[in-house]
CHARMM-style PDB file with segment names, atoms N, HN, CA, C and O in Angstrom:
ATOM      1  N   UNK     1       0.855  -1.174   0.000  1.00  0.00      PROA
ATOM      2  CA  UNK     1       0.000   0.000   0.000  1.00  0.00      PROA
ATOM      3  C   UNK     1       0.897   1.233   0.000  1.00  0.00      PROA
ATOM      4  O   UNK     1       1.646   1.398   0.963  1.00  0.00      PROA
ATOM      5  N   UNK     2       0.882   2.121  -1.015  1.00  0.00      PROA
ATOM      6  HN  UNK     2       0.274   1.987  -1.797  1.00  0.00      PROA
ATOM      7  CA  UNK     2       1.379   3.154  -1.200  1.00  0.00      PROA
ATOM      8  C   UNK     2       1.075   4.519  -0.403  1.00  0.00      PROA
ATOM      9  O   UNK     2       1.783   5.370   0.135  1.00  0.00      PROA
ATOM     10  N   UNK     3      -0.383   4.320  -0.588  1.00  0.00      PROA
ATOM     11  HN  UNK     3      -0.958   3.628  -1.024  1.00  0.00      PROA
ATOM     12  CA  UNK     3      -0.948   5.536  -0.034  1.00  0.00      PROA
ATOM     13  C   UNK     3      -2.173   5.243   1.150  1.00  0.00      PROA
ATOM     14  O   UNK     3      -3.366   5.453   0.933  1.00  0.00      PROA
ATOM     15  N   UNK     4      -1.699   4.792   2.255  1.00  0.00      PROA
ATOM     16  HN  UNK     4      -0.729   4.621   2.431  1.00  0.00      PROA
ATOM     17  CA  UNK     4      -3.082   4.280   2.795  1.00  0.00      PROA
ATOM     18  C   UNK     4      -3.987   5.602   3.645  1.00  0.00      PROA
ATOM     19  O   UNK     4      -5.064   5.465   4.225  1.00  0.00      PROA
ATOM     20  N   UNK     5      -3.080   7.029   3.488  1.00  0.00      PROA
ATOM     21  HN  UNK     5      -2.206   7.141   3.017  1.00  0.00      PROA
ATOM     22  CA  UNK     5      -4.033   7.556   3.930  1.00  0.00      PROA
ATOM     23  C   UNK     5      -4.987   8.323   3.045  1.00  0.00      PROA
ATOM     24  O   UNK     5      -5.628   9.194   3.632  1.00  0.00      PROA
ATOM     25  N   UNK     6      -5.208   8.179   1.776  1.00  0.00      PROA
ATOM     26  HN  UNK     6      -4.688   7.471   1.299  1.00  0.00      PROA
ATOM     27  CA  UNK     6      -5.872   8.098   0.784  1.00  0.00      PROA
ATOM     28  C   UNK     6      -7.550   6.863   0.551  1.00  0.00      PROA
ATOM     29  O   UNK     6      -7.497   5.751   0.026  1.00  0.00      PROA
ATOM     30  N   UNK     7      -8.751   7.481   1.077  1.00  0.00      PROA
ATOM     31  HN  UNK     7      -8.794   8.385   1.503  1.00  0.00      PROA
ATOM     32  CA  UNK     7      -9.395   6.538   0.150  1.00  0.00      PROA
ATOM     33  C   UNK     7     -10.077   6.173  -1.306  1.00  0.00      PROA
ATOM     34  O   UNK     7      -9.735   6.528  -2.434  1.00  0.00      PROA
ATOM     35  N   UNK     8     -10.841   5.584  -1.001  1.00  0.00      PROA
ATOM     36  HN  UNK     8     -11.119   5.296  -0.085  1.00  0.00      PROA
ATOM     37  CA  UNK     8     -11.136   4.640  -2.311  1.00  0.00      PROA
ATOM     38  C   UNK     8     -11.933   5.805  -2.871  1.00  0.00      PROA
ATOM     39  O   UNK     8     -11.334   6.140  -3.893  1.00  0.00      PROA
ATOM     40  N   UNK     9     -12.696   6.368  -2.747  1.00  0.00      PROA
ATOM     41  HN  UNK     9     -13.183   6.096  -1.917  1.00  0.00      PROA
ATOM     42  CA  UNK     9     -14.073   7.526  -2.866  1.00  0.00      PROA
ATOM     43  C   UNK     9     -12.521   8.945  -3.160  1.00  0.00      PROA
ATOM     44  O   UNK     9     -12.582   9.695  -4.135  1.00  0.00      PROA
ATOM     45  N   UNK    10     -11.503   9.013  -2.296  1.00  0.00      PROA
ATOM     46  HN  UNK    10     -11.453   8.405  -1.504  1.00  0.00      PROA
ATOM     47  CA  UNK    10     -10.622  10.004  -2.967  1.00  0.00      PROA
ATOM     48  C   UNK    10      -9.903   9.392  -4.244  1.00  0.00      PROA
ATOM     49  O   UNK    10      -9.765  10.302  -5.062  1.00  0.00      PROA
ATOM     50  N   UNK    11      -9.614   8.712  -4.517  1.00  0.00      PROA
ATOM     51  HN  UNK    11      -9.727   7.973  -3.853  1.00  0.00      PROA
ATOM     52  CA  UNK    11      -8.791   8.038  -5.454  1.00  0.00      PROA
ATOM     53  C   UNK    11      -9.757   7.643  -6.965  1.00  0.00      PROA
ATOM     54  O   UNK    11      -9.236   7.366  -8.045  1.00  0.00      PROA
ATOM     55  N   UNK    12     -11.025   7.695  -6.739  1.00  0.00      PROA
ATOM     56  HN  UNK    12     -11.448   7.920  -5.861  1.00  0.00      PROA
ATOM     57  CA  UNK    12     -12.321   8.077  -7.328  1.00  0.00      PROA
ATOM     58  C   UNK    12     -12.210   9.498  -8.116  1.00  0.00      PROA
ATOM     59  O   UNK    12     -12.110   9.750  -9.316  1.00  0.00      PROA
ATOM     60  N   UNK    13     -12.265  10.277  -7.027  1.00  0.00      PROA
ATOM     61  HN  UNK    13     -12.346  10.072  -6.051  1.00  0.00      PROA
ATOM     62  CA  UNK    13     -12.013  11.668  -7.401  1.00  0.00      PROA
ATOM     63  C   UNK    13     -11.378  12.040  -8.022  1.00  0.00      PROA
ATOM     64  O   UNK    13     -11.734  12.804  -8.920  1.00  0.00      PROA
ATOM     65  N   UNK    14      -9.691  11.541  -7.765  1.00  0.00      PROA
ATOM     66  HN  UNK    14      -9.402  10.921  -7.035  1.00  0.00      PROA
ATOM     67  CA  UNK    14      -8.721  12.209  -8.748  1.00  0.00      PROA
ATOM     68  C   UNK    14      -8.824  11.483  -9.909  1.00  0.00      PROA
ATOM     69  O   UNK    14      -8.117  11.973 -10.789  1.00  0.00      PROA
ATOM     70  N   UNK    15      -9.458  10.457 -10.270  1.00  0.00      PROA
ATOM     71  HN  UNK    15     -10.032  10.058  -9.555  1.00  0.00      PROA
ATOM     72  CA  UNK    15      -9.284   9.945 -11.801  1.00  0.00      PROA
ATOM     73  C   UNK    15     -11.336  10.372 -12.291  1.00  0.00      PROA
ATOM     74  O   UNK    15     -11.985   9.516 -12.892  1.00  0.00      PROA
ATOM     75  N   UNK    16     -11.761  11.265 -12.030  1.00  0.00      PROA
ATOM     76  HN  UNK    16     -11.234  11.961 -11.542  1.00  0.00      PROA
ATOM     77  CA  UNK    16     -13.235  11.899 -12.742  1.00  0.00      PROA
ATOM     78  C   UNK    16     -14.027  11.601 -12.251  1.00  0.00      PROA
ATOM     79  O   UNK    16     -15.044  11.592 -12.945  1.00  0.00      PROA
ATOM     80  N   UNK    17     -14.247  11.038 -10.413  1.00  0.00      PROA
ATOM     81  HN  UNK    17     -13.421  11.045  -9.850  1.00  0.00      PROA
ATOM     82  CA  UNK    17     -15.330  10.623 -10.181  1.00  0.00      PROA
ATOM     83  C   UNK    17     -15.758   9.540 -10.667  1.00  0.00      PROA
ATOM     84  O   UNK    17     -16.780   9.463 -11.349  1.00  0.00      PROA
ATOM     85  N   UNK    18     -15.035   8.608 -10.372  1.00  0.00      PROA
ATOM     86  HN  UNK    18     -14.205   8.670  -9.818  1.00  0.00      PROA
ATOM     87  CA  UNK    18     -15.451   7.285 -11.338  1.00  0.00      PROA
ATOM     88  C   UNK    18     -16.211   6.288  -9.546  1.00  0.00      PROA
ATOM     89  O   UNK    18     -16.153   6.556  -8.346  1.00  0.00      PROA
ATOM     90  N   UNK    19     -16.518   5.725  -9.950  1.00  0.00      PROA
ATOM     91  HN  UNK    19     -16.566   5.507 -10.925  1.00  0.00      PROA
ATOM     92  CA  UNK    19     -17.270   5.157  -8.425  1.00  0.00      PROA
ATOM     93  C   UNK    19     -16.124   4.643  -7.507  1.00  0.00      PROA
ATOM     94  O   UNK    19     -15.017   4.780  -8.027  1.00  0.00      PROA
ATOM     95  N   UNK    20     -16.121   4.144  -6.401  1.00  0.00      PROA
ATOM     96  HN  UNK    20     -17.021   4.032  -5.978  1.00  0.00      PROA
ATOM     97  CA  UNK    20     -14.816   3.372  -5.315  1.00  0.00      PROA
ATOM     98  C   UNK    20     -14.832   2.013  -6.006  1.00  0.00      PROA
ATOM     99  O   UNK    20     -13.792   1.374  -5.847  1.00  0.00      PROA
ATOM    100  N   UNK    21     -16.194   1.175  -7.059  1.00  0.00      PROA
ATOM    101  HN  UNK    21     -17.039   1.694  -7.188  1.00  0.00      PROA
ATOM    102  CA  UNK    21     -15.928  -0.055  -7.095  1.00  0.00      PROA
ATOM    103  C   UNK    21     -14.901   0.229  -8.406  1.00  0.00      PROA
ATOM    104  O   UNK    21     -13.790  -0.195  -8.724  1.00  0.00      PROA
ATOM    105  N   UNK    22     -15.560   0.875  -8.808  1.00  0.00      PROA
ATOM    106  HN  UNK    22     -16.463   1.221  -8.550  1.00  0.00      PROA
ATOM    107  CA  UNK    22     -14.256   1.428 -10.655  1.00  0.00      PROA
ATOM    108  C   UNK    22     -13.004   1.180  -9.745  1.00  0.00      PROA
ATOM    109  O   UNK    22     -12.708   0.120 -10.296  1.00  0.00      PROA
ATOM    110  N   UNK    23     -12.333   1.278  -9.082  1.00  0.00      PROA
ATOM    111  HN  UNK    23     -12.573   2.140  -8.635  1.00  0.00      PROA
ATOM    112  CA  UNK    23     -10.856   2.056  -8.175  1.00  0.00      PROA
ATOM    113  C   UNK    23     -10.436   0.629  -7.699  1.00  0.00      PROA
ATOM    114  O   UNK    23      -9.282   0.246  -7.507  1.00  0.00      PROA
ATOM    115  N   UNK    24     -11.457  -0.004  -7.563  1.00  0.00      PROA
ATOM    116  HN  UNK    24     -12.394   0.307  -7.719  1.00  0.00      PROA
ATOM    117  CA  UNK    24     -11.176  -2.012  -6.780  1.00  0.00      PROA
ATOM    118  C   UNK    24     -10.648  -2.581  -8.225  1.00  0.00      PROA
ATOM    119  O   UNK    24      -9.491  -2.881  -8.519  1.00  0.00      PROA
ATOM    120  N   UNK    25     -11.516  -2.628  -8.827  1.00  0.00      PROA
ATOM    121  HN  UNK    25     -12.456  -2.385  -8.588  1.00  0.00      PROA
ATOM    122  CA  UNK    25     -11.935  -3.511 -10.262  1.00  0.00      PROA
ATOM    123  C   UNK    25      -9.948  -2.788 -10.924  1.00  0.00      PROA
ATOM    124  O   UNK    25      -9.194  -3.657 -11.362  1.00  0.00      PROA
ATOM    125  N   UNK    26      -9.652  -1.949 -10.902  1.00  0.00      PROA
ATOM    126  HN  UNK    26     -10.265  -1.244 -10.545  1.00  0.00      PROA
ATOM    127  CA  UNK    26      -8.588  -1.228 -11.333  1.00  0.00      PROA
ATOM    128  C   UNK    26      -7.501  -1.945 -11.080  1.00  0.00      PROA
ATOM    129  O   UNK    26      -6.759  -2.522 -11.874  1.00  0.00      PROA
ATOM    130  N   UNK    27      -7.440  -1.853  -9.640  1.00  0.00      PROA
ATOM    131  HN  UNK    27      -8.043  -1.384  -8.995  1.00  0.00      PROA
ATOM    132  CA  UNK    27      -6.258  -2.561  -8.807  1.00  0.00      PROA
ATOM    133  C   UNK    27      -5.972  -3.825  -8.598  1.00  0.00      PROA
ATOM    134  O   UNK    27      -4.896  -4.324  -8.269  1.00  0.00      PROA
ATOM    135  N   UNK    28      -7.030  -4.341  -8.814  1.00  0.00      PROA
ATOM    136  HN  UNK    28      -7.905  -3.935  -9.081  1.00  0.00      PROA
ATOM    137  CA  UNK    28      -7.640  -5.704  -9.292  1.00  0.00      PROA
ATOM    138  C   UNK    28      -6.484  -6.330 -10.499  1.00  0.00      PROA
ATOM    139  O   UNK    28      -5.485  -7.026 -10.316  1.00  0.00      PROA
ATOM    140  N   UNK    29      -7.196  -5.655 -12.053  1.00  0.00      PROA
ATOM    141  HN  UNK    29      -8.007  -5.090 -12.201  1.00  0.00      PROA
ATOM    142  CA  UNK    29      -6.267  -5.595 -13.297  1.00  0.00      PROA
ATOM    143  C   UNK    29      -4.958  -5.109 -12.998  1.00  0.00      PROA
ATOM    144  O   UNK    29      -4.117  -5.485 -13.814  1.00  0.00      PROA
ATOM    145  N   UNK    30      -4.432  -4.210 -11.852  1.00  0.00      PROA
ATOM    146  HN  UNK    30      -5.115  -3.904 -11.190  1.00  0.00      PROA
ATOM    147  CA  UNK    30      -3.070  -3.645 -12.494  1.00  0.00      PROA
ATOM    148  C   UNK    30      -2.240  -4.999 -11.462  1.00  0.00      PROA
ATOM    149  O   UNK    30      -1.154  -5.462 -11.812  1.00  0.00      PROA
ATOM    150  N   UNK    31      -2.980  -5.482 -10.184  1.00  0.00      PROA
ATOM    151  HN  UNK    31      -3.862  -5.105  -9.899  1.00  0.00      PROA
ATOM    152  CA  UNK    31      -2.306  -6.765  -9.581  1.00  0.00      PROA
ATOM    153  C   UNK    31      -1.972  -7.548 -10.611  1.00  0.00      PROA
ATOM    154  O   UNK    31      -0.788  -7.622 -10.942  1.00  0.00      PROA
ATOM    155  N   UNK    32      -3.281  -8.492 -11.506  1.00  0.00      PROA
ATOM    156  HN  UNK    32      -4.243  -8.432 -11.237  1.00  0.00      PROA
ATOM    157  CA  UNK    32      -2.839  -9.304 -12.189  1.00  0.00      PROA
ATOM    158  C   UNK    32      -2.068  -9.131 -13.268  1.00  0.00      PROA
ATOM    159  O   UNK    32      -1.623 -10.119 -13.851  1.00  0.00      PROA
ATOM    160  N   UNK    33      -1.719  -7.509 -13.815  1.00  0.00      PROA
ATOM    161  HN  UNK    33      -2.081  -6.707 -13.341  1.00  0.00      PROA
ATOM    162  CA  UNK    33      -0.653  -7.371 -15.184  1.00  0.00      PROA
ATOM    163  C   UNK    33       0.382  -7.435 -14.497  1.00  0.00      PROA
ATOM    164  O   UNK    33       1.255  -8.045 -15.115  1.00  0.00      PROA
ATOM    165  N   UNK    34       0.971  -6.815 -12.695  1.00  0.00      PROA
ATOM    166  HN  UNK    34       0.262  -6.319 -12.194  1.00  0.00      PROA
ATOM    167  CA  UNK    34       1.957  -7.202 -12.393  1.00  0.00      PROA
ATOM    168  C   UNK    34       2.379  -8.355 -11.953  1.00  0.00      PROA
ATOM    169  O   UNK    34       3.577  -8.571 -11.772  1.00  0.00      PROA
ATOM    170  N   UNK    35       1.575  -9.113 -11.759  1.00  0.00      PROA
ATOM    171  HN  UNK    35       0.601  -8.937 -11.907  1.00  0.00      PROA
ATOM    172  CA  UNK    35       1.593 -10.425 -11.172  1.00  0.00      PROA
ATOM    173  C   UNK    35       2.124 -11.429 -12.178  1.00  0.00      PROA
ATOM    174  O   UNK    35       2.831 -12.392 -11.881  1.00  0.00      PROA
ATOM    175  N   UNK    36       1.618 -11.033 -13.682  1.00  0.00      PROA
ATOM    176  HN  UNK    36       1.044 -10.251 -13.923  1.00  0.00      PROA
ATOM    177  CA  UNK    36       2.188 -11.764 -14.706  1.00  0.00      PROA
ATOM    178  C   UNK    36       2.957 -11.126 -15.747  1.00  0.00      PROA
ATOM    179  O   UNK    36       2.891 -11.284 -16.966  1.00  0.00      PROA
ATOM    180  N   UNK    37       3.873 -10.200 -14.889  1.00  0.00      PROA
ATOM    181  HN  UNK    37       3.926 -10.072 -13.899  1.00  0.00      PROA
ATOM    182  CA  UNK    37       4.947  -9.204 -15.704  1.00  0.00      PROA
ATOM    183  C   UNK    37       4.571  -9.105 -16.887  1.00  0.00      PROA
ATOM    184  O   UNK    37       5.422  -9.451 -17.707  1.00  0.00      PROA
ATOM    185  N   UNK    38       3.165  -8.600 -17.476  1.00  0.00      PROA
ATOM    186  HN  UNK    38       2.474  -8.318 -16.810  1.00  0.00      PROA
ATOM    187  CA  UNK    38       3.209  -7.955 -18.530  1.00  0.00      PROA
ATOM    188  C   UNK    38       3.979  -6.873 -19.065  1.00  0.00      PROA
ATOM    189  O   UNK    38       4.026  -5.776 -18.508  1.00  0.00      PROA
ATOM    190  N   UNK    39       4.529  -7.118 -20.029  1.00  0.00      PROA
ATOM    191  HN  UNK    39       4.491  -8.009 -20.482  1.00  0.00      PROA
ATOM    192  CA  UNK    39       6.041  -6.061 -20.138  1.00  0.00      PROA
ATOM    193  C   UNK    39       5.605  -4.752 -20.408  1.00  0.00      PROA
ATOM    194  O   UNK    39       6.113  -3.756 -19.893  1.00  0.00      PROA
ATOM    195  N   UNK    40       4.306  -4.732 -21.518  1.00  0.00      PROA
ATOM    196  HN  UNK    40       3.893  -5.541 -21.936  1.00  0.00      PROA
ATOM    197  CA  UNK    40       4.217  -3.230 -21.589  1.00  0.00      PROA
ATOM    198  C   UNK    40       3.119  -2.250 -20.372  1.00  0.00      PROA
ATOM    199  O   UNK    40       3.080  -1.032 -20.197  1.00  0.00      PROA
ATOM    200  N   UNK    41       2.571  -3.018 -19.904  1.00  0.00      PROA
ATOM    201  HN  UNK    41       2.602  -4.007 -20.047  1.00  0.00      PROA
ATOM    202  CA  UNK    41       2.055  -2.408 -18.654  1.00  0.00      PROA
ATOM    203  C   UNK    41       3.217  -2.111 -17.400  1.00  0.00      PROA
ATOM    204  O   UNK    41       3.144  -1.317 -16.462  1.00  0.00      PROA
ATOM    205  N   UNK    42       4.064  -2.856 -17.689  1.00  0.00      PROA
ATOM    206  HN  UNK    42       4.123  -3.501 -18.451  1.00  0.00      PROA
ATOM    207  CA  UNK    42       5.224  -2.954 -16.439  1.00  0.00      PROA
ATOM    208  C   UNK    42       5.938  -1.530 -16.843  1.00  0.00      PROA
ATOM    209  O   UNK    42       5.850  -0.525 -16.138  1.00  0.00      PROA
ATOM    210  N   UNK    43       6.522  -1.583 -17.848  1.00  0.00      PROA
ATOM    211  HN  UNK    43       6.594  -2.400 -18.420  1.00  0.00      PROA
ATOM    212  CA  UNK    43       7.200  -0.693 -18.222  1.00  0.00      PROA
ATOM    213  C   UNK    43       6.334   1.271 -17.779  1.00  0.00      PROA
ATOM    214  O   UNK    43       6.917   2.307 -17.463  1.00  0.00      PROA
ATOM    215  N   UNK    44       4.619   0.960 -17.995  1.00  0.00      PROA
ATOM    216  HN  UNK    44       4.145   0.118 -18.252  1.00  0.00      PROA
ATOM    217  CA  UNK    44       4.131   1.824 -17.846  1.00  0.00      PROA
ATOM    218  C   UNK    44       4.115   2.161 -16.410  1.00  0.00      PROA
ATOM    219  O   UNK    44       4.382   3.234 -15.870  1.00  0.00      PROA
ATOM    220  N   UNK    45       3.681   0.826 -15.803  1.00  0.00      PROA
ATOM    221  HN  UNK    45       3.464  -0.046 -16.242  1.00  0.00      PROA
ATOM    222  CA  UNK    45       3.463   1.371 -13.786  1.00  0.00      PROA
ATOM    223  C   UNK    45       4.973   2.065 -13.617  1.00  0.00      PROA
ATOM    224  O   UNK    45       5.047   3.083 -12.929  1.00  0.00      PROA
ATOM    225  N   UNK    46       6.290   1.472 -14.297  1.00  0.00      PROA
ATOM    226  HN  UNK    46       6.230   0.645 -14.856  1.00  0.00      PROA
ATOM    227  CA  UNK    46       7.789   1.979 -13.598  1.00  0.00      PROA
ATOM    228  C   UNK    46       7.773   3.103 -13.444  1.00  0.00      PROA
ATOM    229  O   UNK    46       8.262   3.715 -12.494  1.00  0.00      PROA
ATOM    230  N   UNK    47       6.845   3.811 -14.944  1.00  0.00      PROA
ATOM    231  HN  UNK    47       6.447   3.314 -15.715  1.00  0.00      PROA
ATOM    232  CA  UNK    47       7.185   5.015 -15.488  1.00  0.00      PROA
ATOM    233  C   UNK    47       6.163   6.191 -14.124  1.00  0.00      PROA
ATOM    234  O   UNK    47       6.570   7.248 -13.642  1.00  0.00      PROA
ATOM    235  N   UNK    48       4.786   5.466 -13.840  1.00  0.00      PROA
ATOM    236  HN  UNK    48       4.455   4.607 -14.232  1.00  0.00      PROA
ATOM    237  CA  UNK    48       4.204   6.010 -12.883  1.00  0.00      PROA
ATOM    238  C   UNK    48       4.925   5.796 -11.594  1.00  0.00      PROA
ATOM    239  O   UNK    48       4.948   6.811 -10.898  1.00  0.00      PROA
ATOM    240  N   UNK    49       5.465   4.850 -11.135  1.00  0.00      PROA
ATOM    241  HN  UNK    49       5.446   4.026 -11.701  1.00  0.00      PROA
ATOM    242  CA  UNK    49       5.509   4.381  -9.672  1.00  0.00      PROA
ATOM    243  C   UNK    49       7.064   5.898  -9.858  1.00  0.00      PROA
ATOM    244  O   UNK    49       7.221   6.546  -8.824  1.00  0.00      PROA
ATOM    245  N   UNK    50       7.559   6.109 -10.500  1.00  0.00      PROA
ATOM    246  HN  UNK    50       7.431   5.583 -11.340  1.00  0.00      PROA
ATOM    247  CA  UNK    50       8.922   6.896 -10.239  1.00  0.00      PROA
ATOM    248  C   UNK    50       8.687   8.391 -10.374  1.00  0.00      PROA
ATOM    249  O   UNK    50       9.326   9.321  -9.881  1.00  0.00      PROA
ATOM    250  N   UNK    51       7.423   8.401 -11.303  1.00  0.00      PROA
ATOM    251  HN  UNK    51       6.904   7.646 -11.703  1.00  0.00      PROA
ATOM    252  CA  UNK    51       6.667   9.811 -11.494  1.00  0.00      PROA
ATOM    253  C   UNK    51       6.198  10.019  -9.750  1.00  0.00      PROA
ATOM    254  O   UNK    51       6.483  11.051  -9.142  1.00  0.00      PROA
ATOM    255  N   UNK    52       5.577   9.060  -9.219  1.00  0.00      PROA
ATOM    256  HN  UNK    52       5.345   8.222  -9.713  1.00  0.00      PROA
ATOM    257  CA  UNK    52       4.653   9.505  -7.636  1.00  0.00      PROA
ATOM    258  C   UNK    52       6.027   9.493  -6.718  1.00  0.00      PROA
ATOM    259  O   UNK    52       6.293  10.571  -6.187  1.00  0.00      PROA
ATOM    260  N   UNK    53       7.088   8.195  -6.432  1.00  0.00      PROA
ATOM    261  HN  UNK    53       6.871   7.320  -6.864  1.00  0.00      PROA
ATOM    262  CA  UNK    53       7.973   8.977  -5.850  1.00  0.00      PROA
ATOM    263  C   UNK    53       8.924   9.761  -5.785  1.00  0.00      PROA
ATOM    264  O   UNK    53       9.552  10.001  -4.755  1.00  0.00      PROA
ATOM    265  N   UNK    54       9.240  10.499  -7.456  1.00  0.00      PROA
ATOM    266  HN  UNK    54       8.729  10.304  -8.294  1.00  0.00      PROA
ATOM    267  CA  UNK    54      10.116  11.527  -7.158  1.00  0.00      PROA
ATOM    268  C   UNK    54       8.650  12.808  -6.463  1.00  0.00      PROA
ATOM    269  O   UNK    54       8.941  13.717  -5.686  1.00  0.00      PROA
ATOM    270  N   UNK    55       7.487  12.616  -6.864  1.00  0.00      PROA
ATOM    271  HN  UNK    55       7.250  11.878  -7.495  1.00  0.00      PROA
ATOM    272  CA  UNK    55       6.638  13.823  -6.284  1.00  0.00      PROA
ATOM    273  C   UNK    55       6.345  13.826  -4.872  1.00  0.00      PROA
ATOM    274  O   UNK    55       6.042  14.836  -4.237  1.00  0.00      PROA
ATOM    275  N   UNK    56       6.459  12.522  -4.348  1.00  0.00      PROA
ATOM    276  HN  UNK    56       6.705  11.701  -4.864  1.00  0.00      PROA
ATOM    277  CA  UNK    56       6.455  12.768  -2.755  1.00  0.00      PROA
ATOM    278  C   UNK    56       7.947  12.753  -1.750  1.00  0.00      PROA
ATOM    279  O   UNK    56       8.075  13.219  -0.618  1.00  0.00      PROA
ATOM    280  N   UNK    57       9.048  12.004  -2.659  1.00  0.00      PROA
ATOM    281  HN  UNK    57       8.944  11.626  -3.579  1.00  0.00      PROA
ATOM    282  CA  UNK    57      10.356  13.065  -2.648  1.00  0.00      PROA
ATOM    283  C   UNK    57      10.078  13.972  -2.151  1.00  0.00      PROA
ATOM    284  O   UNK    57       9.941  13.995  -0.928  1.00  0.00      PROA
ATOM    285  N   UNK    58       9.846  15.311  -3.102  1.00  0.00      PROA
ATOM    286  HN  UNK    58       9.957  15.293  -4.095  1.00  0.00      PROA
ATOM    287  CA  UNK    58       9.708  16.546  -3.227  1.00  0.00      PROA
ATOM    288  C   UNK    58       8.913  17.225  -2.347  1.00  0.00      PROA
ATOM    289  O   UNK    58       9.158  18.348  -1.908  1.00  0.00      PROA
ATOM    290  N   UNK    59       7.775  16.418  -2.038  1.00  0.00      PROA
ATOM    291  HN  UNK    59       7.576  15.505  -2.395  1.00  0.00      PROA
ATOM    292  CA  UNK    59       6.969  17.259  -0.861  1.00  0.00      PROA
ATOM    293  C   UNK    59       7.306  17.063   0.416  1.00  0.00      PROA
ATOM    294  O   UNK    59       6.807  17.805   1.261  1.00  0.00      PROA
ATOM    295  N   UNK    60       8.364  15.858   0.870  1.00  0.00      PROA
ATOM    296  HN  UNK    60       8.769  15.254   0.183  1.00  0.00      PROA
ATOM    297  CA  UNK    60       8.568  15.597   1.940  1.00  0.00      PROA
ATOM    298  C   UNK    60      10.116  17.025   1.819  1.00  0.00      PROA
ATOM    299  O   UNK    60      10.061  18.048   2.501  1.00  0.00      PROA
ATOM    300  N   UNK    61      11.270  16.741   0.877  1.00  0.00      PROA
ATOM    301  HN  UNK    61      11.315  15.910   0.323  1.00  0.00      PROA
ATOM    302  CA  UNK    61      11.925  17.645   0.944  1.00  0.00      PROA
ATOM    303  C   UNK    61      10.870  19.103   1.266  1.00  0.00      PROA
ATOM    304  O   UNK    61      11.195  19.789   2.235  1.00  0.00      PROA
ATOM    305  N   UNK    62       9.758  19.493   0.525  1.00  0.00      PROA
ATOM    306  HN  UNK    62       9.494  18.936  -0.263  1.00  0.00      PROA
ATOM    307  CA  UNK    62       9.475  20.690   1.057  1.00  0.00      PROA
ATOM    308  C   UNK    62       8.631  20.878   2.709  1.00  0.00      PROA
ATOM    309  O   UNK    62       8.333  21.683   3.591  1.00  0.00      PROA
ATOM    310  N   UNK    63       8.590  20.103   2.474  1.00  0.00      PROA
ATOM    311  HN  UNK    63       8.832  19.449   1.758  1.00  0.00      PROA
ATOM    312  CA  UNK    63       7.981  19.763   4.245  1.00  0.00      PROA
ATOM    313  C   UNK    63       8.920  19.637   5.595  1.00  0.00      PROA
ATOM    314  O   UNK    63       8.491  19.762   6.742  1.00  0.00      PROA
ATOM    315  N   UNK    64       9.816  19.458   5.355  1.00  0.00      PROA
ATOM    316  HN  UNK    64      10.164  19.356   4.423  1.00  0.00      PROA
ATOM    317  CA  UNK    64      11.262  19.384   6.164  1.00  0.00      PROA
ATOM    318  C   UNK    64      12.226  20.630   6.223  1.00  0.00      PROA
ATOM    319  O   UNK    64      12.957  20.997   7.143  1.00  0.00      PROA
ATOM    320  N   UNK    65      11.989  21.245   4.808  1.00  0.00      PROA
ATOM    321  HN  UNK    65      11.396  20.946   4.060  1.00  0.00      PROA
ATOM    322  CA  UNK    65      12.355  22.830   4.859  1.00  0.00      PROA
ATOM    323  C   UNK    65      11.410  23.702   5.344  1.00  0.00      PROA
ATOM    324  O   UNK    65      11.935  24.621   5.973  1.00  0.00      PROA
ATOM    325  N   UNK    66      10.096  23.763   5.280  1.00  0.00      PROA
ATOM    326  HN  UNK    66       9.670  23.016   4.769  1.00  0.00      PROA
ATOM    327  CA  UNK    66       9.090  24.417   5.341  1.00  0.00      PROA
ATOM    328  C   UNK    66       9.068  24.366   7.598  1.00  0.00      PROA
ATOM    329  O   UNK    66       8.589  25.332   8.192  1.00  0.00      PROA
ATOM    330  N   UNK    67       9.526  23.391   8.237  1.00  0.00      PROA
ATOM    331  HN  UNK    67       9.916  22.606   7.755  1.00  0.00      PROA
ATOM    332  CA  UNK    67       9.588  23.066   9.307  1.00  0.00      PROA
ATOM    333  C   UNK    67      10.805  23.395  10.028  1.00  0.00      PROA
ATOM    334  O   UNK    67      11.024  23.445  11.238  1.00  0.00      PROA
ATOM    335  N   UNK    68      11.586  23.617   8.973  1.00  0.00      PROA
ATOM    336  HN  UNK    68      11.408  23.576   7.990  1.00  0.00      PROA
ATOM    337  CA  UNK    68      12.925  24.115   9.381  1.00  0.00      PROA
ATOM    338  C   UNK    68      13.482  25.852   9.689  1.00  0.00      PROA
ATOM    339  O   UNK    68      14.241  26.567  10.343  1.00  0.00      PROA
ATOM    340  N   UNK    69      12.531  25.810   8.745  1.00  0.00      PROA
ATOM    341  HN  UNK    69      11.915  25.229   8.214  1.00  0.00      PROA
ATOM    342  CA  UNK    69      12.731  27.632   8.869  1.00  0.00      PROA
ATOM    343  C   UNK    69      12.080  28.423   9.620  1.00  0.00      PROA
ATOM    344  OT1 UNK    69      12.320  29.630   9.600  1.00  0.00      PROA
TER     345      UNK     69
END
């Protein structure tokens, strides 16, 4: 779990309001493409999973300065 203080109804939200079961059914498919190293989905989550942690990187760096000063 990446983000558990995030829910299902927020995670809804940021992709258009799609329902919490849309957001199951999702995670569902992206388990089983990683589960069976589909290469071009793999290649796509790398490209996301490094996009979200250089961005929470960044907010923790600004959160540690922002506390510092």
């Amino acid at each position: 779990v990446h983000f558990p203080a995030i829910t299902l109804h927020q995670i809804a939200a940021l992709f258009g309001g799609m329902d919490h079961s849309t957001v199951i059914s999702g995670l569902v498919r992206a388990n089983n493409l990683i589960y069976t190293a589909d290469s071009r989905f793999m290649a796509k989550y790398q490209t996301a999973l490094n996009a979200v942690n250089q961005w929470l990187s960044k907010a923790e760096t600004n959160m540690l300065s922002a506390a510092s000063a």
